[in-house]
matplotlib code that plots the C-alpha trace (Angstrom):
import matplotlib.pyplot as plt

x = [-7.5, -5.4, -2.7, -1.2, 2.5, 5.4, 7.5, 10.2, 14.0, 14.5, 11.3, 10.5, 8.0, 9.3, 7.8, 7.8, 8.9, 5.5, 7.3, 8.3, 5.6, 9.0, 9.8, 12.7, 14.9, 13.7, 15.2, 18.2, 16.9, 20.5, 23.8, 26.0, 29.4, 31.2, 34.6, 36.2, 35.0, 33.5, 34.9, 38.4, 40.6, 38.0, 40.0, 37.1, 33.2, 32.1, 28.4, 27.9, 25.8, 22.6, 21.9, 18.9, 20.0, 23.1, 20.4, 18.4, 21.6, 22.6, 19.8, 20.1, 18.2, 15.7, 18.2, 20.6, 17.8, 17.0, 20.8, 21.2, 18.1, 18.6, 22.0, 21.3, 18.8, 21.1, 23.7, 21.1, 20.4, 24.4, 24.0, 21.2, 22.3, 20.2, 22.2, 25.8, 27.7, 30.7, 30.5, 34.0, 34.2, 37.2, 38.6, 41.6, 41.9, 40.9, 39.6, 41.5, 40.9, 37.8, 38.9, 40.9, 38.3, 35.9, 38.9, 39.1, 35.4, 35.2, 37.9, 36.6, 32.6, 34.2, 35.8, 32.8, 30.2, 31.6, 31.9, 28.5, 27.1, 29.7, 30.8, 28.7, 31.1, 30.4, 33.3, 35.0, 34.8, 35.9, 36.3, 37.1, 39.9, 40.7, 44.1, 46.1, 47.9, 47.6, 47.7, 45.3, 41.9, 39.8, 38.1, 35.6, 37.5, 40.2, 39.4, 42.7, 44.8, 46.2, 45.0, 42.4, 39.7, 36.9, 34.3, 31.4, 33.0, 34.3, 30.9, 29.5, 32.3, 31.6, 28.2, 29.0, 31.1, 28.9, 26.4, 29.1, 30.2, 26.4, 25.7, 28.3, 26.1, 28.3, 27.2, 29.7, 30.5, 32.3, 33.7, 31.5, 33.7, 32.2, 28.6, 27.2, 28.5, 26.3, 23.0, 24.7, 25.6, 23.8, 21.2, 23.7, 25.7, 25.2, 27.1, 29.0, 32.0, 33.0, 36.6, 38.5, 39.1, 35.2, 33.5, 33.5, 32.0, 28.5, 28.1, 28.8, 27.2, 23.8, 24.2, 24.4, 21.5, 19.7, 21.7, 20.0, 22.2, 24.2, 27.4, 30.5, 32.1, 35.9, 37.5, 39.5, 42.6, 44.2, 42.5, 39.4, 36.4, 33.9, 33.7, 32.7, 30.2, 29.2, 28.5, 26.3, 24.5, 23.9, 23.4, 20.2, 18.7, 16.4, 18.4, 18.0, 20.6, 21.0, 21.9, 21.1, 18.2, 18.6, 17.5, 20.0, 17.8, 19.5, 17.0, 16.7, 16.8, 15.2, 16.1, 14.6, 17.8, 19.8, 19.8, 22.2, 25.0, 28.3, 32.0, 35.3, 38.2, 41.1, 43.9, 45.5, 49.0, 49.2, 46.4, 43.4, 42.5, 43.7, 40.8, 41.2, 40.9, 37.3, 36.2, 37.2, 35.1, 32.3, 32.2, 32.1, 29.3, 27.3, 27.7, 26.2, 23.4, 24.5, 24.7, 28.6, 29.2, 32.8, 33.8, 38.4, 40.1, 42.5, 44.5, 45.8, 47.3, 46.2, 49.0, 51.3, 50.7, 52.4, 50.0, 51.1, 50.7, 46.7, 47.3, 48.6, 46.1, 43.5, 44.4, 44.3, 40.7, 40.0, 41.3, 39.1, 36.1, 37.4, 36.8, 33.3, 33.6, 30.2, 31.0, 33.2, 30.6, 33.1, 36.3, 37.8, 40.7, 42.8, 43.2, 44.3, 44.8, 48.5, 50.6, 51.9, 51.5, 52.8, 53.2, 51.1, 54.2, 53.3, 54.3, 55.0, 52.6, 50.9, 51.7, 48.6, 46.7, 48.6, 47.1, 48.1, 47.2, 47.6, 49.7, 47.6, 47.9, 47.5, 44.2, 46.0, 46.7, 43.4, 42.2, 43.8, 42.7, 39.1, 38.8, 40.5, 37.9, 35.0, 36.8, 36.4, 32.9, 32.3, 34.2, 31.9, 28.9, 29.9, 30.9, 27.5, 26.4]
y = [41.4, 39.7, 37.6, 34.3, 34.8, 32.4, 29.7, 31.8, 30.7, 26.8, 26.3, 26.1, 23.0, 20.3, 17.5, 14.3, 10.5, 8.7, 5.4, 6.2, 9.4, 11.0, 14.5, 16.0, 18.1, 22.3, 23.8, 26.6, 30.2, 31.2, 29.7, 27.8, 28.7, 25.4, 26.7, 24.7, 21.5, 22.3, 22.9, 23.8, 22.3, 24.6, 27.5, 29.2, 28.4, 29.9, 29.9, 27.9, 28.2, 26.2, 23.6, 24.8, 28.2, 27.3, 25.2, 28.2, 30.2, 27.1, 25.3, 22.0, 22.6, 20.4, 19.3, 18.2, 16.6, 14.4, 13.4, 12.7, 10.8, 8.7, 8.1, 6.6, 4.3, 3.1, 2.5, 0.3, -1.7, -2.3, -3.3, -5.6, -6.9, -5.9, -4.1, -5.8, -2.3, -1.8, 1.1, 3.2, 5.9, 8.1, 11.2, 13.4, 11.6, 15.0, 18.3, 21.5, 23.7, 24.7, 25.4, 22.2, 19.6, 21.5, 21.1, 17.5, 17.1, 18.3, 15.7, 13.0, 13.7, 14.2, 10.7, 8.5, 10.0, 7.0, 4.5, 4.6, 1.5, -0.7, 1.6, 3.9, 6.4, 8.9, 11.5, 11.2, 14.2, 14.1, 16.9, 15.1, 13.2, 11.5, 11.7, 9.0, 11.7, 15.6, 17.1, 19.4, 17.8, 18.6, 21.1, 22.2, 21.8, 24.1, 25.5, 27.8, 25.0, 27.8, 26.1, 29.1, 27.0, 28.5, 25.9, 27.8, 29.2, 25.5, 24.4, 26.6, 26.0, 22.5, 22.6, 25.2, 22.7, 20.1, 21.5, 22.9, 19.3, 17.9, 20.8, 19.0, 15.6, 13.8, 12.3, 12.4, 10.8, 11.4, 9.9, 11.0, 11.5, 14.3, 13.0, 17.0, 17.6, 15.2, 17.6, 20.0, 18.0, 15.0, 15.5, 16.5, 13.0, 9.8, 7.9, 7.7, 5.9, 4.9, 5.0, 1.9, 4.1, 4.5, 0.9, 0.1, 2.9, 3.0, 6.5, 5.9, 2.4, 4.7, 7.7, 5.0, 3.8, 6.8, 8.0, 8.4, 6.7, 3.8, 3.4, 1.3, 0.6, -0.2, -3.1, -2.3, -0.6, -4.3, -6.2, -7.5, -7.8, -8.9, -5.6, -4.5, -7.1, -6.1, -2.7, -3.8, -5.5, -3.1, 0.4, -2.1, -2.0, 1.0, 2.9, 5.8, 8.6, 11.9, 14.4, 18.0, 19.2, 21.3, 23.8, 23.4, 22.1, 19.1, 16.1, 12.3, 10.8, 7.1, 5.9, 3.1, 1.5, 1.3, -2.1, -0.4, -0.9, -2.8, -3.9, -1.9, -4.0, -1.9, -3.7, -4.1, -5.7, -6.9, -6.2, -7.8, -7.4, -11.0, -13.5, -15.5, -12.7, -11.5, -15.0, -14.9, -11.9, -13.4, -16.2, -14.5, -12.2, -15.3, -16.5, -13.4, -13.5, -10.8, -10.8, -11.8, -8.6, -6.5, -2.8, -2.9, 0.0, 0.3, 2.6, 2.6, -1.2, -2.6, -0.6, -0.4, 3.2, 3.3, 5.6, 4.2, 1.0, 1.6, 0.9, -2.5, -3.6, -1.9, -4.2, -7.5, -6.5, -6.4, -9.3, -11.2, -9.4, -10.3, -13.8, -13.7, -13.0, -11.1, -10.4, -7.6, -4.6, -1.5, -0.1, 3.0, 5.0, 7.7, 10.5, 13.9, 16.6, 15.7, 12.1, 12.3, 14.4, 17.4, 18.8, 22.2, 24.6, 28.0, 30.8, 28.6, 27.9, 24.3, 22.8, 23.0, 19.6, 17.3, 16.0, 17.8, 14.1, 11.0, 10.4, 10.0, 9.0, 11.7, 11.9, 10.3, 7.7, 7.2, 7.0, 4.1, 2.4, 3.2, 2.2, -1.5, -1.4, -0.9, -3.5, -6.1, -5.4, -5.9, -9.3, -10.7, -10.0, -11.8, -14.7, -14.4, -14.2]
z = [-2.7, 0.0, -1.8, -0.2, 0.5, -1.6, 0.0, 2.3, 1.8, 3.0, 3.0, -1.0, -1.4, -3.3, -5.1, -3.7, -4.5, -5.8, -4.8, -1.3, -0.4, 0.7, 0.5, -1.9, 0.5, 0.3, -2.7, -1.6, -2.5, -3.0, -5.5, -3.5, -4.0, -4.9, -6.2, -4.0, -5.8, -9.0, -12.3, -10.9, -14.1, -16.5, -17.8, -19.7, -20.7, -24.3, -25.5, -28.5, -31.4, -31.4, -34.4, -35.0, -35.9, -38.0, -40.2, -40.0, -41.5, -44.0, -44.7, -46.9, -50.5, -51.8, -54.4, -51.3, -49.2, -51.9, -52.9, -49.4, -49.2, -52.4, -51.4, -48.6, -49.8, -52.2, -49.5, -47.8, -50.8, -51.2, -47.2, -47.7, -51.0, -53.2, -55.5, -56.0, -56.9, -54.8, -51.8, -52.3, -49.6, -50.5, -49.8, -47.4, -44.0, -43.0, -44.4, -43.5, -46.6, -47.6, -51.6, -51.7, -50.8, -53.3, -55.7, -55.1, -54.6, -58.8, -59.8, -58.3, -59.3, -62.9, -62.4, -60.5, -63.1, -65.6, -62.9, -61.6, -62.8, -60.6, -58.0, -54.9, -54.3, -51.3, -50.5, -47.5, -45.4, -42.1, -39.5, -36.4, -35.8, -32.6, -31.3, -29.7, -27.2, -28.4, -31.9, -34.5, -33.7, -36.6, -38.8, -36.7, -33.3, -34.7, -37.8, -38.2, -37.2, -34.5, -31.3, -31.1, -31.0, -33.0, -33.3, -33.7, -36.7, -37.3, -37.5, -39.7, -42.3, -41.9, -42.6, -45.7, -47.2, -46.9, -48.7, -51.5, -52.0, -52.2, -54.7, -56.6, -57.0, -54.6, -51.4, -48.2, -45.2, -42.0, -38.8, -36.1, -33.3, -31.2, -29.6, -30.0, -33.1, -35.2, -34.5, -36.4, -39.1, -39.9, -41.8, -44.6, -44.3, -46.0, -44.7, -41.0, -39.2, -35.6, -35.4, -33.9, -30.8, -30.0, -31.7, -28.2, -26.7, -25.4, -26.3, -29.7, -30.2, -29.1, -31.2, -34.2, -32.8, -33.8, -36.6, -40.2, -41.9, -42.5, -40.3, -40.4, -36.9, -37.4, -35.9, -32.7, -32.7, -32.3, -34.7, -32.8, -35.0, -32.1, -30.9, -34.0, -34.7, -31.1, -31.5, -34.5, -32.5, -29.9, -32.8, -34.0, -30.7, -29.2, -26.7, -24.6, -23.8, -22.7, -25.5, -26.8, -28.9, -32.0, -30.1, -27.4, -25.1, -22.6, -23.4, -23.1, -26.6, -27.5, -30.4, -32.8, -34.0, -36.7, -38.9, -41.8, -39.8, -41.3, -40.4, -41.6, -41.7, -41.1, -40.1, -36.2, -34.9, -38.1, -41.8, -42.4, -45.9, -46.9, -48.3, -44.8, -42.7, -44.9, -44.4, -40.6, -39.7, -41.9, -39.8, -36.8, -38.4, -39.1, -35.5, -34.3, -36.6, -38.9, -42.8, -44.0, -45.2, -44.4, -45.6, -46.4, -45.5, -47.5, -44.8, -41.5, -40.4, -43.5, -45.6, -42.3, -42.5, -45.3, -48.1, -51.2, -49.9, -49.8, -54.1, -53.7, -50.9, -53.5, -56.0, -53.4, -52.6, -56.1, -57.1, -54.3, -56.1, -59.3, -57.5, -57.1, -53.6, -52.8, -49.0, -49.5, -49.9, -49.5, -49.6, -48.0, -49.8, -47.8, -51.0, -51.5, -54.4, -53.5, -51.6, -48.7, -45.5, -43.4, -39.8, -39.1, -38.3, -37.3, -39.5, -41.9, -45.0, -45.6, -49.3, -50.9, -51.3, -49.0, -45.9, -42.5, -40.5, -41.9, -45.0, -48.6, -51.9, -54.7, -57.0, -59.8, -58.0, -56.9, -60.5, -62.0, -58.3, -59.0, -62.7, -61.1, -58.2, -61.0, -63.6, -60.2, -59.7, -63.5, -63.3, -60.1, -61.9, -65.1, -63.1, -61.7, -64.9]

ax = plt.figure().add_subplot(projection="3d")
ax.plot(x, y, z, "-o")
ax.set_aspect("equal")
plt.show()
């Protein structure tokens, strides 16, 4: 039986514009060779490991699910004060040993377990970091700190750890920097940031919007709040975006929006952790319609980049609780096994436990700041009464 012959080259039918009734041009049966214009800065293209089958490979427990799940409810009660404890995200600024943040991760669920009554405490566990010009960009961008650049092996040590420190008891958090990286991720986290470089980002403000958790956009790098308040605003409204499937499928995501959305206070050309600067950025909140709630880091401008400095601001914030102030929902603490920081130098070995980006203070420093941040929390709801 006679067949009817295909579309010859050129002449491949196309589908046409409903609006106008006009043709698409024919569809080229040959690959145009556009190396004279395309892709000519792109030294190499690797193939990268789908989400799907990393969860596949490292899938999340029951036991984890339902940490992460509780965890975040309670988060959104803090948010929407209903419960008055105080949120304390803590941790290294970054992770770039596997065995040391599981280390710290056991010393610091030994010490919340006795402080759960007045403070949330999620781990800080962050694998990104953004860079002002060049430098080590993460755990999963570079996970031998060696420039080589292994992220599908990046990723799967992320996600590994992730579920090591959930198996723990303790819920984490992370900066989500990278707008792929979440699908491989996020359904492990309870809590996520927007860094002061990207609170003003579109791309960010929608992947909030369709986040499953809460998230904390940080003030601009100069001390602006309104585009923080801003981005709340726009992570509570549906968007739609381009992004990739857990399958690793290109798709067009739309998103509901995400209400559990908060400020971070983290200082800018000068701190603002001070009682007038909480009260400023509740104002503006309130102007915008949104609850007078703020998140202090404790880091960054705020101590003047100065790591042991994160105890005395600590102590400022405490005392405002102390106060009866109700507005201040959260802290963030920069904290290693170790203080301080080092440079990545290679051939030569890292100290173990001290932070290879920004500067920390050690685990026992963090203690005595935690037991204070608790003893605040204890005071506002006496004065309560």
């Amino acid at each position: 039986m006679p067949t009817s012959p295909g579309p010859e080259c050129g002449t491949v039918r196309a589908p046409h514009n409903r609006t106008t009734m006009t043709h698409i041009p024919p569809t080229p049966c040959t690959t145009l060779d556009t190396t004279r214009i395309d892709d000519l800065r792109i030294r190499a293209v690797r193939p990268l490991i789908t989400p799907a089958l990393l969860q596949e490979w490292l899938p999340a427990p029951d036991a984890a699910q339902q940490l992460v799940e509780d965890s975040r409810a309670a988060l959104a009660r803090v948010l929407a004060g209903q419960d008055d404890r105080l949120i304390v995200v803590v941790g290294p600024c970054s992770i770039h040993d596997h065995n040391e943040a599981l280390q710290y991760a056991r010393q610091l669920k030994s010490e919340v377990d006795a402080l759960a009554a007045d403070l949330l405490v999620v781990m800080r566990v962050y694998f990104e970091k953004p860079r002002t010009t060049v430098g080590w960009k993460g755990y999963i961008n570079d996970p031998h700190l060696d420039g080589s650049f292994a992220i599908n092996e990046g990723l799967e040590r992320a996600r590994a750890l992730l579920l090591e420190v959930l198996a723990l008891g303790l819920p984490v958090g992370t900066e989500f920097l990278d707008l792929l990286s979440p699908q491989f991720i996020s359904d492990l986290v309870s809590w996520g940031a927007i860094g002061a470089r990207t609170t003003e980002s579109q791309s960010h403000r929608q992947l909030a919007s369709g986040l499953s958790c809460p998230v904390g956009f940080k003030n601009g790098t100069d001390g602006g709040v309104r585009v923080a308040t801003d981005a709340m605003l726009a992570a509570a409204a549906p968007h739609a975006f381009m992004g990739m499937t857990k399958m690793g499928q290109a798709a067009i995501f739309e998103t509901r929006g995400n209400r559990d959305c908060h400020v971070i206070l983290r200082g800018g050309k000068q701190p603002n952790y001070a009682a007038e600067h909480v009260h400023a950025a509740c104002e503006l909140l309130a102007k915008s319609g949104l609850r007078e709630q703020v998140m202090v880091d404790l880091s960054h401008a705020n101590s003047s980049k100065q790591h042991a400095r994160q105890i005395d601001v600590g102590h400022d914030v405490a005392a405002q609780i102390a106060g009866g102030d109700a507005r201040i929902t959260g802290v963030m603490i920069e904290s290693h096994l170790q203080e301080g920081r080092q440079d990545i130098v290679a051939g030569q070995p890292l100290a173990p436990g001290v932070s290879v980006t920004d500067a920390c203070i050690s685990f026992a420093q963090t203690q005595p700041l935690l037991q204070a941040l608790a003893q605040a929390v204890r005071a506002r709801r006496g004065a309560r009464g």
